[in-house]
C-alpha distance (Angstrom), angle and dihedral (degrees) to the residues before:
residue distance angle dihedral
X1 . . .
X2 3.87 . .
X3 3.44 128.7 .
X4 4.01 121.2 -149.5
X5 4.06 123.0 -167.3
X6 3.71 112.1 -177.5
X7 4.06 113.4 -159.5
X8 3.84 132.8 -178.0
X9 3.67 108.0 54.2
X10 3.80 117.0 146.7
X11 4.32 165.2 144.0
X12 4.02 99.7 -60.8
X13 3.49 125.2 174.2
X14 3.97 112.9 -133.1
X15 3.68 107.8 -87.5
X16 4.17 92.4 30.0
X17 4.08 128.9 106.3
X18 3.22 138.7 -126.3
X19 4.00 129.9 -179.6
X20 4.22 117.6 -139.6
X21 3.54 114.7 -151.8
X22 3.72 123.1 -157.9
X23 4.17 118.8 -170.7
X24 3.76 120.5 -158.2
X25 3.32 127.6 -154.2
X26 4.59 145.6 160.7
X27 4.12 103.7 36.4
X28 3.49 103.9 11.6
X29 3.45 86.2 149.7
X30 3.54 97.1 80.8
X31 3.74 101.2 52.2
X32 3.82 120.1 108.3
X33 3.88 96.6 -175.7
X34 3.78 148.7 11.3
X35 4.07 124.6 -133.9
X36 3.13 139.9 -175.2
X37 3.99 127.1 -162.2
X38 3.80 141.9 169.7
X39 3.01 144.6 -148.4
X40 4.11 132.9 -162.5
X41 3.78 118.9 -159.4
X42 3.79 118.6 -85.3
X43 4.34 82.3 22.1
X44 3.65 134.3 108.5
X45 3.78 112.8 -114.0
X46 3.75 107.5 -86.6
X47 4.19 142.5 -151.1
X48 3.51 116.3 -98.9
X49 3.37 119.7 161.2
X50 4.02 139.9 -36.1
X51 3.26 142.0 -165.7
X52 4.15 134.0 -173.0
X53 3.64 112.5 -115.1
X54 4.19 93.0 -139.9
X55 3.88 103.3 42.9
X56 3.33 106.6 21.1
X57 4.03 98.2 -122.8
X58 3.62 117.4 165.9
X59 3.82 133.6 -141.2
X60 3.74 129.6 -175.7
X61 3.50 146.0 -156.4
X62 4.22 109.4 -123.5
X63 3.51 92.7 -120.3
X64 3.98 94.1 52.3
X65 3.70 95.6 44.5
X66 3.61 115.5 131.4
X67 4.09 93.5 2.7
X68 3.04 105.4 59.8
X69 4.37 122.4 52.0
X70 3.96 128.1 -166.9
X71 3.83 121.9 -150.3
X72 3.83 140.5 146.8
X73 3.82 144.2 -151.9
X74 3.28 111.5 -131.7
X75 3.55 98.6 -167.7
X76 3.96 88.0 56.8
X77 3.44 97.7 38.0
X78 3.57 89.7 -125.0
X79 3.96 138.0 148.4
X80 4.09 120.4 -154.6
X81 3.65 132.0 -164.4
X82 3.84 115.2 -171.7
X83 3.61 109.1 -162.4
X84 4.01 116.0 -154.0
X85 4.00 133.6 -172.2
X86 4.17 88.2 2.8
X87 3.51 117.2 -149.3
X88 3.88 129.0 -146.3
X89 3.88 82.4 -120.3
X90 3.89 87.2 63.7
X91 3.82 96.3 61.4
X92 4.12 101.3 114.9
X93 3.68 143.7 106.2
X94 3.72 117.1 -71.1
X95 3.33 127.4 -155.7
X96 3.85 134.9 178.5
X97 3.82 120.8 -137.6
X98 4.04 134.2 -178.5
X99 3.46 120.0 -146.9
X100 4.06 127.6 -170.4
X101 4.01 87.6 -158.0
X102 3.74 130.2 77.6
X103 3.84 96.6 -127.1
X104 3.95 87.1 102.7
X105 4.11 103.3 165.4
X106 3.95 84.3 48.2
X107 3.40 113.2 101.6
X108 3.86 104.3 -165.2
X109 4.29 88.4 53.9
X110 3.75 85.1 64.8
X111 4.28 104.2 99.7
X112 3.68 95.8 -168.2
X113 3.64 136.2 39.6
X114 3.85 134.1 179.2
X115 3.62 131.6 -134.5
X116 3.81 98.5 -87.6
X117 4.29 125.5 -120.3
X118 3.77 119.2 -131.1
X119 3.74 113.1 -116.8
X120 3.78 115.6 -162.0
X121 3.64 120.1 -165.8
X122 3.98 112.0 -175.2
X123 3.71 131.7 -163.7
């Protein structure tokens, strides 16, 4: 098992930052890659951003692309998501997910999820 707890979600004005956090803990050892996803109310959960535990890669959902940035501390355990120029469109639920498969922008290959931090992005 592998527990997730996401932190730093937020009220942002458009234009603002914030940075999620995401602490991993139990049988890391088995995780291939970090993800994180959203989802806004009335939406299906979406891609975000991943990144593999190992190498550090980093893949990114179209709409994140160049604002948002993935990376991890190893020695913590620990996934970040720093979140530049937000966008009303951003406001949603995030939630951080580990996955032992390479199927990273698929939400259903993702074993474990945490409990999800509101993001608020205001106009």
């Amino acid at each position: 098992q592998v527990q997730l707890v996401e932190s730093g979600g937020g009220l942002v004005q458009a234009g603002g930052s914030l940075r999620l956090s995401c602490a991993a803990s139990g049988r890391t050892f088995r995780t291939y890659a970090m993800g994180w996803f959203r989802q806004a109310p009335g939406k299906e959960r979406e891609f975000v951003a991943a990144i593999r535990w190992s190498s550090g890669s980093t893949y990114y959902a179209d709409s994140v692309e160049g604002r948002f940035t993935v990376s991890r501390d190893n020695t913590k355990n620990t996934m970040y998501l720093q979140m530049n120029s937000l966008e009303p469109e951003d406001t949603a639920v995030y939630y951080c997910a580990a996955t032992g498969s390479t199927y990273l922008y698929i939400a259903s290959w993702y074993d474990y999820w945490g409990q999800g931090t509101q993001v608020t992005v205001s106009s």
